[in-house]
N, C-alpha and C positions, 0 to 999 in steps of 0.2 A: 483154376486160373493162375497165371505167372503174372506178379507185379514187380518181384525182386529185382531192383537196379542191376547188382552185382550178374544175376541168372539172365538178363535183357542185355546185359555189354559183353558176357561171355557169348551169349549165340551171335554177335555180329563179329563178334571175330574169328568163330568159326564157319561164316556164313563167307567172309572175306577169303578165307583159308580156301575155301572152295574155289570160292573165284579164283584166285590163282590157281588151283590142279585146271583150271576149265582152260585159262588162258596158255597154259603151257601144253596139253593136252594134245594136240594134234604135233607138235616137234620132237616131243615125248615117243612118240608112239607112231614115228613117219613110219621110223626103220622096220622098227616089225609086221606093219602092216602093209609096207611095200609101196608105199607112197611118193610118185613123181613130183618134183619141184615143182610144175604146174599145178597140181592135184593141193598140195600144201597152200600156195598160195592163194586158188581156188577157196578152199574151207575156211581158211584163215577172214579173207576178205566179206566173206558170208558171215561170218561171227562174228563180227568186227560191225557193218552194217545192223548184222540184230542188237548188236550192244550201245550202236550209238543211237537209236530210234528207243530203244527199251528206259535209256539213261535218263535221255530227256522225257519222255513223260512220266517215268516212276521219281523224277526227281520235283518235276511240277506239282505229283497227285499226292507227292507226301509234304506237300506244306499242312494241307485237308483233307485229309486221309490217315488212316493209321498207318503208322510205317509198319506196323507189323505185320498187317495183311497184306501188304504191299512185296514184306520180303517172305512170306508166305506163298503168294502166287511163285514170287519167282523162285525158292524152294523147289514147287512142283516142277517147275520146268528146267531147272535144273537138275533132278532126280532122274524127271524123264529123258532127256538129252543124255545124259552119263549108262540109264540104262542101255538106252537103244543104238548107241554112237559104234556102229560095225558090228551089229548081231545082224545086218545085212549088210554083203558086199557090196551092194549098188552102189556106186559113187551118188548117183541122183537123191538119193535116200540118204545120205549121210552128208551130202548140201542142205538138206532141209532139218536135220538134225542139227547142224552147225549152228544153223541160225536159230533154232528153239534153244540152244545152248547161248547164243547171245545173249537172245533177249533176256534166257534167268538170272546170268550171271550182273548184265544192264540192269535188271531190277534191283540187285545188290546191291552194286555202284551207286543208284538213284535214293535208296532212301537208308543205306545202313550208317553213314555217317551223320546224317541229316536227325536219323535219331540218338545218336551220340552226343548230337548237338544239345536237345533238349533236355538229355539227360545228365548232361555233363558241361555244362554253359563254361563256367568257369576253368577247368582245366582241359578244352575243348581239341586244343593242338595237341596235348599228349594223346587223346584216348584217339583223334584221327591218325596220329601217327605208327599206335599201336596194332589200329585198325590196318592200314595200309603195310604194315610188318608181315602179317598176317599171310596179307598177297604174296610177298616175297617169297615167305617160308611153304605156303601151298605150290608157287611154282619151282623149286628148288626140289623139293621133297618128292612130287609125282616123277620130276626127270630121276634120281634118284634109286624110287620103288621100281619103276620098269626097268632101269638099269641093271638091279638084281634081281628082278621078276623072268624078264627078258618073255621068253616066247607066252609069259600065263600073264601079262598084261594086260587081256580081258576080263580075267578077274579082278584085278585090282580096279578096273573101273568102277565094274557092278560093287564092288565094295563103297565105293564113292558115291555110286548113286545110292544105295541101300544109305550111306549114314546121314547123306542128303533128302533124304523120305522122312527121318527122323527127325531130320533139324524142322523141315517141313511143320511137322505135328509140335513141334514146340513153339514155333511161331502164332500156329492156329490157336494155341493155348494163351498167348501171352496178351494182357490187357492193359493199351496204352491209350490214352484221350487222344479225339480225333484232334488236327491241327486247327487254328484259330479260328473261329468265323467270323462273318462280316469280312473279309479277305477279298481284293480284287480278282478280278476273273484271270480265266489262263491268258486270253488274247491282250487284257491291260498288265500282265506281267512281263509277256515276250514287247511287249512295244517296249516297255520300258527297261527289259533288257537289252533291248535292241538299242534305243538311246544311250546306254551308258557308255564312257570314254574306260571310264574303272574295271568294268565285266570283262568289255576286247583286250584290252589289256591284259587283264589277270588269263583270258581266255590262249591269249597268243605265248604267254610265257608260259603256261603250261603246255602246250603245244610244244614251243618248241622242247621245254625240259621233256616233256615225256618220249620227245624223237628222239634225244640225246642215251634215255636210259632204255628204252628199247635197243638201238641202235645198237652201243656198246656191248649189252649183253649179246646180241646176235654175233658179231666181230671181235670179238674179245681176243677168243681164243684161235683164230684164226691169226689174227693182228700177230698175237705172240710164237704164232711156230712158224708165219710166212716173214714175217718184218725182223724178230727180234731170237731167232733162232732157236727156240726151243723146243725141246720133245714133245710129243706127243699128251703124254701124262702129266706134266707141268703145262704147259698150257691150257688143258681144263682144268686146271687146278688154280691157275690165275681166275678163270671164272665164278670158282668160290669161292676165291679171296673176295672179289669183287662183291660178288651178294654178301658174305661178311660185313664189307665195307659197308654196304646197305643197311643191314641189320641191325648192326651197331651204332649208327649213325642215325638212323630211327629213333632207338632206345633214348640215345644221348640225347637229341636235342628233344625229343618230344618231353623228354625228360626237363629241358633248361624252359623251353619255350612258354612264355605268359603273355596275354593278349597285348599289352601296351608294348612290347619288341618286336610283335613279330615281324613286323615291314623289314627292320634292323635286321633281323635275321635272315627274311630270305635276301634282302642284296649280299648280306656277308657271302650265303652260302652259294648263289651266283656267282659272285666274285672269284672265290675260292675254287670252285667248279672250272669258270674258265681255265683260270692259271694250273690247273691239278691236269686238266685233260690235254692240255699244250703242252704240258711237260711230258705225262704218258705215253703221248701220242706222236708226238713232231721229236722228242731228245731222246738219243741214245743213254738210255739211264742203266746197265748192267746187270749188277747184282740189287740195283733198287730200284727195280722194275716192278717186282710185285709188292714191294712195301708201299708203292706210289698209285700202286693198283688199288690196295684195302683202301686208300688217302681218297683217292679218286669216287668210292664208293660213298664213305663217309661225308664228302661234301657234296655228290649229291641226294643224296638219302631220302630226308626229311623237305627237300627244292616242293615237291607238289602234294603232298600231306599241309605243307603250311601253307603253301596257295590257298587252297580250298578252305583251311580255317580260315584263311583273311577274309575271302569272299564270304564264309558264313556268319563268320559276327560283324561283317559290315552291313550285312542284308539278312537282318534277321525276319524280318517280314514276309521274306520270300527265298528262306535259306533254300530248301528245295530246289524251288526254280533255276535259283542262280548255280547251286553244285551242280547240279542235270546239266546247265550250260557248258559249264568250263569243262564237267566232266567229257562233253563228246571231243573235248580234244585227246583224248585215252587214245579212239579208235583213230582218229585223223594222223596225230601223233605218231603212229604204232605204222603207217600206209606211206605217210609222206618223206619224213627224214632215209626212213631204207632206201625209198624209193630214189631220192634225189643222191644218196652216198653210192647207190650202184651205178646212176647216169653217170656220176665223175668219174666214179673209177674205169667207168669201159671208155669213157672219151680219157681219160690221163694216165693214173695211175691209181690203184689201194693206199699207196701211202700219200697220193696226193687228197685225196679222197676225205683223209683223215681230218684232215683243216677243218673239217665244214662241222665238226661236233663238238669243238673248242669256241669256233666262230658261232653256232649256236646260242652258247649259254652267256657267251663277252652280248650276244646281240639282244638275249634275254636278262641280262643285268638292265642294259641301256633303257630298257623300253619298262622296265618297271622303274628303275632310279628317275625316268625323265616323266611317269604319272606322278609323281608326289603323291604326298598322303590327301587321304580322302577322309572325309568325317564319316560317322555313322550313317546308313543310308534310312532315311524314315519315308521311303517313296509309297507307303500305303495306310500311316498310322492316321 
């Protein structure tokens, strides 16, 4: 049996790592597989759905539950989704693979920070932020492999589900105490999720940050070779400036961030976000277009890693519950901001367009600077 802290925080970051090859998987692999715009958004929207239904109850059932059976389950259906994901051509068959690929990676989502939490109370915001690095580097890394893979891309799946079968069995092995008892029910959590001003909040500004950081990396480099004249090769190379920026910016603040600033800090790094993407995006910046780029990454980085810390040591009683909440703005996030940056642009222009990802984070500073701080939440002790 695994009780080793250090051997329990290594597999959730390689359990995260995953999630990101899952999230990035189908863009990854449109090309080779011959994949219609329609067909992509089709799979996407299916995973997205399994992940935000999977989020919230793996995020409910690890307040009371082990999280490790929790990311166990999801393990297996991650393994198995990776396996089966176009060992049949069917599109109908790899819709319904999509969505078992949600739900494992949702299961991720739902309880791997949740138990970082427990196991790491006190430097909480680092280890989620390392967690959520994680993500970055699994989606970076799988566009990458099939880049040099190219047409054996299917193998490099099955290698993803085969070391996901493994992580599987080490979860099965690891023994963590179930969560509290005497614990209110699922239905008296969501009510009282439902009443907080604090949860919407924390929920909407994660929303919006996580449209902005989707958003950006989809257009990035499009932005740079249609708006700002650049090759072909430098403009995806702005792209991983940008995850740089991310990575970095991870490392660093998870690195500074202690429970009594974090509030402090995500307005800084809203604040800073707005004015970084106003600049990238709306000014002819030249030759410091991609050092504005790293900039842009670096301020928002660490924006929804520290959301989620705030919401969990504000609501320690129902950390769970409440990360499962905020978390389904992941998939909402990820559907809504593209969505509304394509209606501008077909009704205006792309670079009018552009506004609306600066106006985002200025709109997401607002609405968290005007909650004020909130005390500790004791809604069940």
């Amino acid at each position: 049996m695994i009780r080793n802290h250090k051997i329990i925080t290594a597999s959730s970051f390689v359990a995260m790592f995953f999630l990101g090859v899952g999230t990035a998987l189908v863009g990854a692999a449109a090309r080779d597989i011959g994949l219609t715009v329609t067909q992509i958004g089709l799979l996407l929207t299916v995973q997205n759905i399994g992940l935000a239904v999977a989020v919230a109850i793996a995020g409910a059932l690890s307040d009371t539950q082990p999280k490790s059976r929790i990311l166990f389950y999801g393990s297996v259906l991650t393994a198995a989704s990776f396996l089966a994901f176009y060992a049949i051509p069917a599109f109908w068959f790899n819709l319904l693979v999509m969505a078992l690929m949600g739900a494992g990676i949702g299961a991720y989502e739902g309880a791997a920070d949740a138990m970082l939490f427990d196991l790491h109370e006190q430097r909480a915001s680092f280890f989620v932020n390392i967690n959520h690095l994680f993500v970055t580097l699994g989606a970076g890394l799988i566009a990458l492999y099939l880049i040099f893979l190219q047409v054996r891309w299917r193998g490099a799946v099955l290698q993803a589900g085969l070391v996901v079968a493994a992580l599987a069995v080490i979860f099965a092995l690891i023994r963590l105490p179930a969560g509290r008892t005497g614990q209110a029910t699922l239905g008296e959590k969501l009510r009282a999720i439902g009443r907080s001003r604090l949860i919407a909040v924390l929920f909407c500004t994660a929303l919006l940050v996580v449209g902005v950081e989707l958003s950006s990396i989809g257009i990035l480099s499009t932005f740079l070779a249609e708006l700002r004249g650049f090759a072909a090769l430098p403009a995806k190379l702005g792209l991983v400036i940008l995850l740089a920026g991310v990575a970095s910016g991870r490392l660093l603040v998870g690195y500074l961030a202690r429970p009594d600033r974090l509030r402090r800090m995500i307005l800084l790094l809203l604040g800073l976000s707005a004015a970084t993407f106003a600049l990238l995006f709306l000014a002819q910046l030249g030759p410091l277009t991609l050092p504005v780029t790293f900039l842009a990454g670096v301020t928002l980085s660490a924006q929804f890693p520290l959301i989620l810390t705030y919401a969990g040591l504000k609501y320690r009683d129902m950390t769970g519950a409440v990360l499962g909440a905020v978390k389904i703005a992941i998939p909402l996030g990820g559907i809504v901001a593209p969505a509304l940056l394509s209606a501008i642009a077909s009704a205006t222009s792309f670079a009018t367009a552009l506004i609306l990802l600066p106006a985002c984070l200025l709109l997401a500073f607002l609405l968290f600077a005007l909650a004020g701080e909130t005390p500790r939440s004791a809604a069940f002790s």
